[in-house]
N, C-alpha and C positions, 0 to 999 in steps of 0.2 A: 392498844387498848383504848387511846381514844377515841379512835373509830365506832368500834365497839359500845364505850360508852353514850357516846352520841346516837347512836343505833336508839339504846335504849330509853333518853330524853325526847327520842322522835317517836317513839312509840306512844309514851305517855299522851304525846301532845295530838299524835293522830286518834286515838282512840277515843278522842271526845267527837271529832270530826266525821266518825263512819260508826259512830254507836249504836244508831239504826241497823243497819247493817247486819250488826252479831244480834240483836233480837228479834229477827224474825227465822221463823222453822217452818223449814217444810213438815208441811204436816201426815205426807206421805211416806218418810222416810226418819230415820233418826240415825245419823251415822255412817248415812249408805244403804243399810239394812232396811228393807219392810216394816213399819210398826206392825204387821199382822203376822212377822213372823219371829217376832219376839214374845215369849212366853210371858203370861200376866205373872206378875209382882208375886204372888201368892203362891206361883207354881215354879218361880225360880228358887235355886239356892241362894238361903239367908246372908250367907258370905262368901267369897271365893274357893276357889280348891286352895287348900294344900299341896308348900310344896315338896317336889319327890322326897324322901328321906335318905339319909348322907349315903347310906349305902350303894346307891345307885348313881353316884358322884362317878364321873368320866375322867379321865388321865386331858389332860391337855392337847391336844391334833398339833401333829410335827408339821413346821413352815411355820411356825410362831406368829400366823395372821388365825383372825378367828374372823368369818362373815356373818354363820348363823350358828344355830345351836345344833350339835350333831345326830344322827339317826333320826328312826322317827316316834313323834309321842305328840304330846298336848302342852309341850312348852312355848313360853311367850315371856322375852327376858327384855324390855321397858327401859331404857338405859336412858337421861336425861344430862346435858353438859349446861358448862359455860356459868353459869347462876349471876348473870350481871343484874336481874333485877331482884333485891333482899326480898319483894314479895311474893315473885312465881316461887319461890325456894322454899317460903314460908308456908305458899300455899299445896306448895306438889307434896312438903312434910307432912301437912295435918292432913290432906286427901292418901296417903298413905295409911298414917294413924286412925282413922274413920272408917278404910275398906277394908284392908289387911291384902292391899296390892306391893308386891315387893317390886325393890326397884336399883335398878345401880344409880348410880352420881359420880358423872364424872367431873372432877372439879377443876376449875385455876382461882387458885387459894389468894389470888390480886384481889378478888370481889369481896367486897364487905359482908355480902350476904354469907357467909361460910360464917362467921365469927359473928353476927346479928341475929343466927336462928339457932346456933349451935344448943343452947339448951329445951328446944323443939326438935332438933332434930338428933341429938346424942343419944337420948334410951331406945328409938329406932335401931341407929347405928349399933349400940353395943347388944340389943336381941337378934339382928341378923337381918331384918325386915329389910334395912337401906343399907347397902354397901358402898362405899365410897372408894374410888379408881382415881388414876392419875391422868388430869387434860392437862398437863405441863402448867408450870405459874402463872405466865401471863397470855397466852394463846398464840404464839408466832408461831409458822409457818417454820416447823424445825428441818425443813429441808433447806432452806435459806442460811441454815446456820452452821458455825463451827463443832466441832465435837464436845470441847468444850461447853460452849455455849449449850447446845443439847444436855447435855448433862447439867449443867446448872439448874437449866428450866425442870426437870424430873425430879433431882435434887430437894428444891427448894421447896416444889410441893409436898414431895415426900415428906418433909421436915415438919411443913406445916399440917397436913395431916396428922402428924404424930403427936404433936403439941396440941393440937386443939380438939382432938376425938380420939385418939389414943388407938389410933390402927396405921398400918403399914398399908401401903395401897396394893404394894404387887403379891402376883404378878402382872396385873391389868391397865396397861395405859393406853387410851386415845389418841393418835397425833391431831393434832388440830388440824382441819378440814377434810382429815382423812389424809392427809398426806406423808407418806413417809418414804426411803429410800435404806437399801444396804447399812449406809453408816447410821442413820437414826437408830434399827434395828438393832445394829453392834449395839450403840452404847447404851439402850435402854437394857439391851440384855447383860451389860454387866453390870447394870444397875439391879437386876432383879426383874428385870420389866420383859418378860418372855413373851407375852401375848399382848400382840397388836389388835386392839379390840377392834372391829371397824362394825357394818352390819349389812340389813338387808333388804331392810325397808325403810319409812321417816314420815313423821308428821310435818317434814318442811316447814319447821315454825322457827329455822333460823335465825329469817326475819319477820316484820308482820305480815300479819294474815289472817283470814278471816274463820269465825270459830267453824262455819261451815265447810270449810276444806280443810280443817282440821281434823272434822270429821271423816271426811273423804278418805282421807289418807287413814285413819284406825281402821278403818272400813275396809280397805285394800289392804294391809299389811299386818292388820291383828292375827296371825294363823301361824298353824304350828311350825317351832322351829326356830319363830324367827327373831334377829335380835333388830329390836327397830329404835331411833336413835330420835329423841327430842330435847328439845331446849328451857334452860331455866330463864329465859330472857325477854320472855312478853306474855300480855296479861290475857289473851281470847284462849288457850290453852286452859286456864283456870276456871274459865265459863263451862266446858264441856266434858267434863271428868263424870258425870252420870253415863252419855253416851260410850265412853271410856268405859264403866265398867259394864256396862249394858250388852257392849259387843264380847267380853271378856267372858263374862258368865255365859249368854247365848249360844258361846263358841266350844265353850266347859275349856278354858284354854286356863292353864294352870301360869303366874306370873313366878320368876324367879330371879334373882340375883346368878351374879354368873359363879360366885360361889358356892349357890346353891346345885349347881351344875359340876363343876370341873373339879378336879384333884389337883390340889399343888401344893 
């Protein structure tokens, strides 16, 4: 986690450095996408779609790995880890609260930001809009570790989850980096932790980068199906949440939690 933390004190301190940078726009494009072929303001929908209603909830897919979301339809499940910086966390809650885009959260409950925003982000959590998953406590590389030690780290998050938002995470956890093997899998499953969430596309914002290939990447991966994985850990993600919803509605792509999706 120092690492990590230092990631995000480098962030800060570059972002004064290349602030040019993030404000300037092509004027030809927003997101990827055409500006001429985005429908005017007036003729899009006032809010997002809704999402599917529980009835249409999916059993879980056997191999307890999950890449994207299954069959086909207009889903787009938004999943965001890590939260090392209190203010992308702050900000991805209240651009939630604002658009009525759902969103998973996978967390490691190390980061102050969980316990900093929790009363911004708790009436979300308890109407269904943000669901909160398990990225292990502190973010290590659980293939490096003992079984034990694997279980601690799911463990403890679990715990704090429960204490501090008053939900259970599983069955849902991320291994950190995407890495997992056999024994991971055991012991998260007899934790409860049956789906290894992993995905299928990414804003690659897990470290810095610019709000323009930010864009790039909504741009390429917003379509249906798909579970795309971004980071609570730097601040040009926060500049481009119009774009974000811009390609979302242009797309009619409905956003969901993955418990909005699945049966368990």
């Amino acid at each position: 986690m120092d690492r990590r933390r230092f990631l995000a004190s480098l962030a800060a301190a570059t972002l004064g450095g290349v602030g040019l940078a993030y404000t300037t726009v092509d004027t030809t494009t927003r997101g990827g996408v055409r500006i001429d072929t985005i429908p005017a303001a007036a003729s899009r929908p006032a809010g997002l779609l809704p999402p599917p209603p529980p009835d249409r909830r999916v059993p879980l897919p056997g191999g307890g790995v999950l890449n994207s979301l299954p069959g086909d339809g207009d889903l787009l499940a938004l999943t965001v880890d890590d939260g090392v910086n209190s203010e992308v966390v702050r900000a991805y809650t209240q651009f939630a609260k604002d658009t009525g885009v759902r969103l998973t959260y996978f967390v490691n409950g190390v980061n102050d930001s969980w316990t900093q925003n929790r009363d911004l982000l708790r009436p979300l959590v308890e109407s269904g809009q943000i669901q909160l998953a398990n990225h292990t406590w502190s973010h290590p590389d659980l293939t490096t570790l003992g079984n034990a030690e694997i279980a601690d780290q799911l463990r403890r998050n679990d715990r704090f989850l429960a204490d501090v938002y008053g939900v259970r995470a599983a069955p849902f956890f991320r291994p950190p980096y995407g890495n997992h093997n056999a024994d991971v899998r055991a012991v998260a499953a007899d934790l409860g932790y049956t789906a290894v969430t992993l995905w299928n596309g990414s804003l690659s914002d897990s470290t810095l980068i610019t709000e323009d290939y930010i864009k790039q990447m909504a741009d390429r991966y917003f379509v249906p199906q798909a579970i795309v994985i971004g980071h609570l850990n730097h601040l040009p993600v926060t500049h481009v949440y119009d774009t974000l919803v811009d390609i979302i509605r242009t797309r009619a792509l409905r956003t969901v939690t993955l418990n909005d999706v699945f049966l368990h």
